[in-house]
N, CA, C and O atoms as a Tinker XYZ file with bonds, in Angstrom:
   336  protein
     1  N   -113.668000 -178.018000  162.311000    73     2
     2  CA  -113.743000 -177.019000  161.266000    64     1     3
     3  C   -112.412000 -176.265000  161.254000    63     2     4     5
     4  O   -111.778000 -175.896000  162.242000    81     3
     5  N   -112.103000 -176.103000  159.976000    73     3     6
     6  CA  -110.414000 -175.152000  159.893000    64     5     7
     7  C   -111.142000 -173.906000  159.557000    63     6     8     9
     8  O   -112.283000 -173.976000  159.100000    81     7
     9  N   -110.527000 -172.724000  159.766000    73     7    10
    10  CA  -110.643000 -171.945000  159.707000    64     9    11
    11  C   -109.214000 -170.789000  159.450000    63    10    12    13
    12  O   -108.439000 -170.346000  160.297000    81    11
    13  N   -109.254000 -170.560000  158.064000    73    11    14
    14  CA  -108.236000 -169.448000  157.649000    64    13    15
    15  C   -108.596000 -168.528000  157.326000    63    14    16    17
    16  O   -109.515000 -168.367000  156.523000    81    15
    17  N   -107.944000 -167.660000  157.885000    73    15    18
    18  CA  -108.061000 -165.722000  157.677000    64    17    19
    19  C   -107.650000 -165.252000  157.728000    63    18    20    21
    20  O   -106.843000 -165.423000  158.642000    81    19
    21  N   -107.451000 -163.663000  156.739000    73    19    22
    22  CA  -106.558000 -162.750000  156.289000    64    21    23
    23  C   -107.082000 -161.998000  157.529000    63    22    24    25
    24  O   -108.265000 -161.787000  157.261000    81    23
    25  N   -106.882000 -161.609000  158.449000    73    23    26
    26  CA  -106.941000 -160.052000  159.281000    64    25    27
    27  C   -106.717000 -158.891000  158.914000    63    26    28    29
    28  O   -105.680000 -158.692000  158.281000    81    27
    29  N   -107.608000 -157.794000  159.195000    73    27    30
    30  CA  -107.395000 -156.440000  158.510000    64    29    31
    31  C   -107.477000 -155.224000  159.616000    63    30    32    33
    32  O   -108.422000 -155.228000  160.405000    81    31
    33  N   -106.545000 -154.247000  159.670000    73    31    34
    34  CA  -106.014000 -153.297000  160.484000    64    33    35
    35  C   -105.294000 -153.545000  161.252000    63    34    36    37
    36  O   -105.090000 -152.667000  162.090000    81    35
    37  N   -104.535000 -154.851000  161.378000    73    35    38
    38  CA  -103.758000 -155.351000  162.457000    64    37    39
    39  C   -101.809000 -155.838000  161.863000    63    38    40    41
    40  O   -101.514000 -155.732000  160.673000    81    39
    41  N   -101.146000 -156.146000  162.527000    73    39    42
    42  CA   -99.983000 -156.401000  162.042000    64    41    43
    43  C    -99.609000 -157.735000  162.094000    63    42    44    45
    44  O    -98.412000 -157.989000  161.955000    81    43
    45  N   -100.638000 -158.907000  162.318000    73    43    46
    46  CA  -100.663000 -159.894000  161.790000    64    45    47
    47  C   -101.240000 -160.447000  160.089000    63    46    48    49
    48  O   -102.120000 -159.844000  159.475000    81    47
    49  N   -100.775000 -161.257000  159.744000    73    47    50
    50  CA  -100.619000 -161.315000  158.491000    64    49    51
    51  C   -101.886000 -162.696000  158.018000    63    50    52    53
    52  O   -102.264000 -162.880000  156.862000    81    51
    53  N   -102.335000 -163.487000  159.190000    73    51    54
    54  CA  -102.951000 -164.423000  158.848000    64    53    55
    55  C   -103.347000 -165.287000  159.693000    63    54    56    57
    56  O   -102.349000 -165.609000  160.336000    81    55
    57  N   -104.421000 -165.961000  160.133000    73    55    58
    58  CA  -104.845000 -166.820000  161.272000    64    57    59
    59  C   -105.389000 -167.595000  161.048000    63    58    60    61
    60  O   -106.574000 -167.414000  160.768000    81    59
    61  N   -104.776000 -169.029000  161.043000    73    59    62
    62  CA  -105.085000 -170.492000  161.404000    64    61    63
    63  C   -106.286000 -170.972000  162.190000    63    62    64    65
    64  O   -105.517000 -171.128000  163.138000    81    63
    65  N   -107.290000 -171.299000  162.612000    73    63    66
    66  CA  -108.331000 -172.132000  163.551000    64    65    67
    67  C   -108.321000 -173.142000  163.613000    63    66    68    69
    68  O   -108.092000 -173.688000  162.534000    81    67
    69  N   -108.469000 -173.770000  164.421000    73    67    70
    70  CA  -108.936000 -175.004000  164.381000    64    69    71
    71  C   -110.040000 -175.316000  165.474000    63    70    72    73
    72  O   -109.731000 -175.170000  166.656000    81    71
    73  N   -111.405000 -175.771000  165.106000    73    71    74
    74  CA  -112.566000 -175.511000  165.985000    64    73    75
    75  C   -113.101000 -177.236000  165.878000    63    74    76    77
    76  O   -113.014000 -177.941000  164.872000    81    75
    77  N   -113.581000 -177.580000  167.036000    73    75    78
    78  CA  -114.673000 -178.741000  167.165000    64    77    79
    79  C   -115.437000 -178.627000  167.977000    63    78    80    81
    80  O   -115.042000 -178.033000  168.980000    81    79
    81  N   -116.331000 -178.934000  167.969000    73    79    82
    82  CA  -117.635000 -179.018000  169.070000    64    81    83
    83  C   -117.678000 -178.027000  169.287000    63    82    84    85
    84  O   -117.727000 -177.949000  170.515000    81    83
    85  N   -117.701000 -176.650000  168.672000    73    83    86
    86  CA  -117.740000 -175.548000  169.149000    64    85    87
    87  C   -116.881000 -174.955000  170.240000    63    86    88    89
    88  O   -117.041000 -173.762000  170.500000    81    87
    89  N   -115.914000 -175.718000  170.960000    73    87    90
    90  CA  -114.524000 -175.629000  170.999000    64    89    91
    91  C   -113.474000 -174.733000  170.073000    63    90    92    93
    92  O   -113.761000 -174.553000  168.890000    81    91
    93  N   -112.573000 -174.321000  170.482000    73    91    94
    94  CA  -110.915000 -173.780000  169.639000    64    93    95
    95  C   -110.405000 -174.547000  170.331000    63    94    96    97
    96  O   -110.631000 -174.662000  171.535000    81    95
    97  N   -109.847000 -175.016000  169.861000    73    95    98
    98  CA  -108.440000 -176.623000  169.518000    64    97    99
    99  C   -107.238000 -176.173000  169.791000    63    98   100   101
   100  O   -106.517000 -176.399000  170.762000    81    99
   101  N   -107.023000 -175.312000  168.570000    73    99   102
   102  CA  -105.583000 -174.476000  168.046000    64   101   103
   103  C   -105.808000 -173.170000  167.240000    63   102   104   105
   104  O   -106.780000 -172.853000  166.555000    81   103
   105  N   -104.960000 -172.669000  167.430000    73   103   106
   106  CA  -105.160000 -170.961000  167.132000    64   105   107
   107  C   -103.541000 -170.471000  166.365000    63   106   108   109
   108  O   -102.770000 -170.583000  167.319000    81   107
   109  N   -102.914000 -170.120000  165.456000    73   107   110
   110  CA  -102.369000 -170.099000  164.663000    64   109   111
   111  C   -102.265000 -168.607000  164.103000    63   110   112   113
   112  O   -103.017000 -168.292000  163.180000    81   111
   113  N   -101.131000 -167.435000  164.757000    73   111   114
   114  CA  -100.917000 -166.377000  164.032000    64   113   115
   115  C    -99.881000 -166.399000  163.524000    63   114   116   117
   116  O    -98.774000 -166.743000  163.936000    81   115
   117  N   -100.411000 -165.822000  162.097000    73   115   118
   118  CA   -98.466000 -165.412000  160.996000    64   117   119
   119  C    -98.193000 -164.167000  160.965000    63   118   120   121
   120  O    -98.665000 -163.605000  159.977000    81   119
   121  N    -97.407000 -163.286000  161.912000    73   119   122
   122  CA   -96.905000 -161.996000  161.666000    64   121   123
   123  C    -97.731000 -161.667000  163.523000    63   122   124   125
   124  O    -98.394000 -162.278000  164.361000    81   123
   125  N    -97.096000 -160.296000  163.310000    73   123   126
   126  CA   -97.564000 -159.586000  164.695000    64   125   127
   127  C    -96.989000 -159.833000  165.666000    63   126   128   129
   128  O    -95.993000 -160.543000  165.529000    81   127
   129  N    -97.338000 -159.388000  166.993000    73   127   130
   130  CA   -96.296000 -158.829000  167.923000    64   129   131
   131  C    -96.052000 -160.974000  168.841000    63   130   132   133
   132  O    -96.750000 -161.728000  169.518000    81   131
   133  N    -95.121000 -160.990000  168.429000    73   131   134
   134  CA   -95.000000 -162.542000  168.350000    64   133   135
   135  C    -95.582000 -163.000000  170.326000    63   134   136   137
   136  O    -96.309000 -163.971000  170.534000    81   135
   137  N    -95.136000 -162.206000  171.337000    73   135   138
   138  CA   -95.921000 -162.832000  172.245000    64   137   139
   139  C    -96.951000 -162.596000  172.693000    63   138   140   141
   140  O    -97.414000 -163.213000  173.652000    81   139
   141  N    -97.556000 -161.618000  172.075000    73   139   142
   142  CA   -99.045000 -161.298000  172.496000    64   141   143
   143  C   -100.268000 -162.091000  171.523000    63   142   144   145
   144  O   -101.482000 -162.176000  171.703000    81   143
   145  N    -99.340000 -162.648000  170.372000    73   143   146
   146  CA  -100.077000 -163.558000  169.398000    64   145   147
   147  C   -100.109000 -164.930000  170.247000    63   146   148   149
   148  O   -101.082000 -165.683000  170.236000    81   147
   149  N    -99.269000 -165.098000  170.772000    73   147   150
   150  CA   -98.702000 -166.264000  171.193000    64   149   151
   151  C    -99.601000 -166.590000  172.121000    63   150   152   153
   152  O   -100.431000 -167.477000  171.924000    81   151
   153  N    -99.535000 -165.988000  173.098000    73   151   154
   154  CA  -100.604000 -165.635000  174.468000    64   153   155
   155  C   -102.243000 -165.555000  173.722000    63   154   156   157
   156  O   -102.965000 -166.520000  173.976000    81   155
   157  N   -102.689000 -164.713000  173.040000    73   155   158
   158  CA  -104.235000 -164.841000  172.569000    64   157   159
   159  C   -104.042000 -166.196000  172.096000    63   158   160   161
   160  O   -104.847000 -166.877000  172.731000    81   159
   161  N   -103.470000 -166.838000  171.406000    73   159   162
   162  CA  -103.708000 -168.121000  170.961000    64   161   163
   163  C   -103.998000 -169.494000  172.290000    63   162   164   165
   164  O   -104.704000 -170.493000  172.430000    81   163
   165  N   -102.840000 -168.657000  173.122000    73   163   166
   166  CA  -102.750000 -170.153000  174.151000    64   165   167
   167  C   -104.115000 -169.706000  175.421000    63   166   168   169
   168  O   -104.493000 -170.598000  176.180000    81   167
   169  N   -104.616000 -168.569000  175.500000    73   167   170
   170  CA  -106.113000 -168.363000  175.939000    64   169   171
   171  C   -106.869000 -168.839000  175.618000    63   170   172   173
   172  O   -107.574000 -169.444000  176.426000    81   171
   173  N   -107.231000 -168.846000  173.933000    73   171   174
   174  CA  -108.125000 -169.080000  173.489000    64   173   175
   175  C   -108.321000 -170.832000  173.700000    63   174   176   177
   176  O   -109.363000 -171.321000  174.135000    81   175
   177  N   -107.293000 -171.518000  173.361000    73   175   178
   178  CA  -107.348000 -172.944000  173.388000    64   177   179
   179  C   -108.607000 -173.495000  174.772000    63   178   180   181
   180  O   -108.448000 -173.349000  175.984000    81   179
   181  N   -109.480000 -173.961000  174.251000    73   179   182
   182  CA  -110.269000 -174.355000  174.774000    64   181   183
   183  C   -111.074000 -173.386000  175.260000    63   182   184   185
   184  O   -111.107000 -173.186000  176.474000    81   183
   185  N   -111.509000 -172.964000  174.762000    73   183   186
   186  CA  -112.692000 -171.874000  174.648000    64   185   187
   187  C   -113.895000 -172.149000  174.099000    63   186   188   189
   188  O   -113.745000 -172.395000  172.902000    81   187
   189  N   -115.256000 -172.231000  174.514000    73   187   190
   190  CA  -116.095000 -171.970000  173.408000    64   189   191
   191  C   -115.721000 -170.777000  172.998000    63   190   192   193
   192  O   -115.238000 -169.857000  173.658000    81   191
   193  N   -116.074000 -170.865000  171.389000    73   191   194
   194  CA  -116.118000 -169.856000  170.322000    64   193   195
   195  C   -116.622000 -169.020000  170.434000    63   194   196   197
   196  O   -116.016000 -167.965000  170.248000    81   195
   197  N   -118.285000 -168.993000  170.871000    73   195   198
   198  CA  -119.317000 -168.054000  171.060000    64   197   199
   199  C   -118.778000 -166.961000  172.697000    63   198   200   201
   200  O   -119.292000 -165.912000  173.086000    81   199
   201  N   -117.668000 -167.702000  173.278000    73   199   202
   202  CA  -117.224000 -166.923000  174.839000    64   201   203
   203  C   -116.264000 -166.097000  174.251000    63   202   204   205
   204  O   -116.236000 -164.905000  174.555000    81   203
   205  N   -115.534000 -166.532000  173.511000    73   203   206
   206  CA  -114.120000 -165.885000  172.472000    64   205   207
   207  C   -114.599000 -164.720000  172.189000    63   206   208   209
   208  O   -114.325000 -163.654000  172.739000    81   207
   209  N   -115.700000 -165.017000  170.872000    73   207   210
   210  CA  -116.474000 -163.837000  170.587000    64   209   211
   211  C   -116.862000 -162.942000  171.333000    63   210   212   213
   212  O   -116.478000 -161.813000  171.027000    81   211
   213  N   -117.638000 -163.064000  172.415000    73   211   214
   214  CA  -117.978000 -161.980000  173.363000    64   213   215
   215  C   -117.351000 -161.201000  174.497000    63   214   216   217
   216  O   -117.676000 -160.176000  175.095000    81   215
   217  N   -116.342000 -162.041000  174.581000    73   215   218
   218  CA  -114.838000 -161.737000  175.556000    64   217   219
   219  C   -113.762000 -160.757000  174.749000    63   218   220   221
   220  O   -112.918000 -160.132000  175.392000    81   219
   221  N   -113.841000 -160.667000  173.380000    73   219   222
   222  CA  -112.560000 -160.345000  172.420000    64   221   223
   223  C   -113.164000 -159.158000  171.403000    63   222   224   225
   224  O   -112.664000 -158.046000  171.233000    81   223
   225  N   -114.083000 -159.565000  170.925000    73   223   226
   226  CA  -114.840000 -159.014000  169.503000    64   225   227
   227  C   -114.377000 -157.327000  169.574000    63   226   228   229
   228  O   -113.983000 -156.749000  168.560000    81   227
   229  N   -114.475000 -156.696000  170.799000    73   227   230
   230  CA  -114.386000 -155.495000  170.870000    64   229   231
   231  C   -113.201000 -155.070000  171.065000    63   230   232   233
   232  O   -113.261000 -153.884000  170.744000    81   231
   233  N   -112.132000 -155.305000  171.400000    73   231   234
   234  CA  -110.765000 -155.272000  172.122000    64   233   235
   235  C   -110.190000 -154.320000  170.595000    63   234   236   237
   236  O   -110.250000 -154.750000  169.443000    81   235
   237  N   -109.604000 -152.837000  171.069000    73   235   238
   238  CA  -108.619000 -152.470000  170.349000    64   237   239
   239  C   -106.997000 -152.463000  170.533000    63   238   240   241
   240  O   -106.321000 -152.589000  171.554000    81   239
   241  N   -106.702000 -152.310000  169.461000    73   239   242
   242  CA  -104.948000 -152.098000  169.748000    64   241   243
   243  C   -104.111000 -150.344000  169.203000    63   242   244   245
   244  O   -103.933000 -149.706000  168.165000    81   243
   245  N   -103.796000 -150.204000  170.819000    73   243   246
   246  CA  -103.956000 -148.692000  171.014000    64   245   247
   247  C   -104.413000 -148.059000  169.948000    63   246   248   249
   248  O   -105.458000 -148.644000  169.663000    81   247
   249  N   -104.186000 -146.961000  168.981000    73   247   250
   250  CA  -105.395000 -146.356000  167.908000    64   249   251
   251  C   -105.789000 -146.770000  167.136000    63   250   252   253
   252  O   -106.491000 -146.154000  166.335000    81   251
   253  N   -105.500000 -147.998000  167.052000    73   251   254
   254  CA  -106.329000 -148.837000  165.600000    64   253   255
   255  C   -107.910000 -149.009000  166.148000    63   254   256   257
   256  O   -107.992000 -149.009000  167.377000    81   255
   257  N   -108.974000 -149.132000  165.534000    73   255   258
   258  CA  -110.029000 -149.680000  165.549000    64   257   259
   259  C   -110.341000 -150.967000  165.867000    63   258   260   261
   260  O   -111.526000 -151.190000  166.113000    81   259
   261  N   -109.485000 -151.959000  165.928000    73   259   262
   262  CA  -109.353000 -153.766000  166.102000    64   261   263
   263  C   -108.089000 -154.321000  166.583000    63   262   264   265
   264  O   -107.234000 -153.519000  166.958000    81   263
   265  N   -107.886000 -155.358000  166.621000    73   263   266
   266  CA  -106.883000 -155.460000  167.709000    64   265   267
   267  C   -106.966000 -157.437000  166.708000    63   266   268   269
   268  O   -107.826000 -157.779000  165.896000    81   267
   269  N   -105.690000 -158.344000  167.243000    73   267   270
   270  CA  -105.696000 -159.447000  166.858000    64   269   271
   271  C   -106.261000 -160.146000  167.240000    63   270   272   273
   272  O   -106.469000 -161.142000  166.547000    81   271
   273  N   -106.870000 -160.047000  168.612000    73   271   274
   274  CA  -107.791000 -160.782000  169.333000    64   273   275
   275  C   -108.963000 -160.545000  168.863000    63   274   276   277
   276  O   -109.706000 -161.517000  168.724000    81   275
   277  N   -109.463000 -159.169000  168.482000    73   275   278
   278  CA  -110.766000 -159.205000  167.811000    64   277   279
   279  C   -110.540000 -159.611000  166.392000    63   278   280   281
   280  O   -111.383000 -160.484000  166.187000    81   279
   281  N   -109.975000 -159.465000  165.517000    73   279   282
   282  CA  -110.034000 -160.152000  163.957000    64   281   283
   283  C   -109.924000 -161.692000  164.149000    63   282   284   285
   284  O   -110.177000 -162.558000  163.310000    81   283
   285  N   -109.364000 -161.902000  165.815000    73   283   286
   286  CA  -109.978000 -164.122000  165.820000    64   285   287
   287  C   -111.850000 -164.178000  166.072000    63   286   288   289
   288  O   -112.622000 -165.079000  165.745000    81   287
   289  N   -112.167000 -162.784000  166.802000    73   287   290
   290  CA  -113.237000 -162.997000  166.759000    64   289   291
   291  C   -114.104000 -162.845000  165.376000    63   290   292   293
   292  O   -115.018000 -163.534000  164.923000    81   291
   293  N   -113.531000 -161.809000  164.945000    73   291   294
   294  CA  -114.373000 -161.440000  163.397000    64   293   295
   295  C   -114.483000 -163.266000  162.811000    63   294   296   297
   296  O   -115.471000 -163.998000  162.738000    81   295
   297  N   -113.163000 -163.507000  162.506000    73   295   298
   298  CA  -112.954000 -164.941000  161.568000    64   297   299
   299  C   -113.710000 -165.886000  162.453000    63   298   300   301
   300  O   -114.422000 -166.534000  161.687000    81   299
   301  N   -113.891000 -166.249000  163.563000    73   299   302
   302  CA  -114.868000 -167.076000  164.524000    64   301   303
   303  C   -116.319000 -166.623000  164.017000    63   302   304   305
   304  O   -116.974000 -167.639000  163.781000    81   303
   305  N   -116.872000 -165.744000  163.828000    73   303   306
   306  CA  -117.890000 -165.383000  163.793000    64   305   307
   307  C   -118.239000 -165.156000  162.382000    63   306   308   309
   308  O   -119.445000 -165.342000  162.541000    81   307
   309  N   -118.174000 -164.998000  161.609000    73   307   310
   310  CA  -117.614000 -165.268000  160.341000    64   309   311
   311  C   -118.159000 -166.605000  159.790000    63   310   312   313
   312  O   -119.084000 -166.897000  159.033000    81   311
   313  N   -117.161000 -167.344000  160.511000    73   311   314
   314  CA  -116.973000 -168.919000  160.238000    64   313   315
   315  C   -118.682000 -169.670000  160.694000    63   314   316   317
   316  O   -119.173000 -170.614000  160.076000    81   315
   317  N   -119.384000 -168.931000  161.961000    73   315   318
   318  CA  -120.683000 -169.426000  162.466000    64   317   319
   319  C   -121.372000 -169.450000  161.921000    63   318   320   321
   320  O   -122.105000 -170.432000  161.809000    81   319
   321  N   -121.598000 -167.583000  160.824000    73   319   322
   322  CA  -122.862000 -167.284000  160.159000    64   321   323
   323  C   -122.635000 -168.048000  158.737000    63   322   324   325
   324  O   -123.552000 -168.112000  157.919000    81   323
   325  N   -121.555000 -168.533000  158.535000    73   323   326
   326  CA  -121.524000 -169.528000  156.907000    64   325   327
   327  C   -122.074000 -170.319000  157.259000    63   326   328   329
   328  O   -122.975000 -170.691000  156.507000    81   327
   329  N   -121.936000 -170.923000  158.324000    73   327   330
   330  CA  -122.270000 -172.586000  158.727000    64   329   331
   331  C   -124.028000 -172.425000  158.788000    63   330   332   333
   332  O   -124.686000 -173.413000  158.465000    81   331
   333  N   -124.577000 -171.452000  159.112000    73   331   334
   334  CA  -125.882000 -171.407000  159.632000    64   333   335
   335  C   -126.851000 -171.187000  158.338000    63   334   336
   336  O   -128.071000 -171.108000  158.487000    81   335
């Protein structure tokens, strides 16, 4: 499953997925703080989705409300309840 998403409150601009078997494959940020995007992406790789989600979903970035790691969870989770 691909998975593209706009992120909102964060200073990334857009996020790539790529999911199988309920697996993350590849993880894909455009914009934002380039090695901390870099790093959530190369974590996530091989993750179940549903661990992503519950490991990340909450994570802020200092006073913002959400953080880039949680808007992969929003778009992960997101992506579950369409499918269902």
């Amino acid at each position: 499953m691909e998975i593209e998403y706009t992120p909102r409150g964060v200073c990334s601009r857009h996020i790539h997925v790529d999911v199988e078997d309920g697996t993350i494959r590849e993880v894909k940020f455009t914009g934002g703080c380039s090695g901390n995007t870099q790093g959530v992406a190369a974590l996530a790789q091989g993750m179940k989705v549903e661990d992503y989600i519950a490991r990340c979903k909450d994570i802020k970035c200092g006073h913002k409300p959400t953080s880039c790691p949680a808007q992969l969870a929003l778009a992960l989770e997101q992506a579950l309840q369409s499918q269902a």
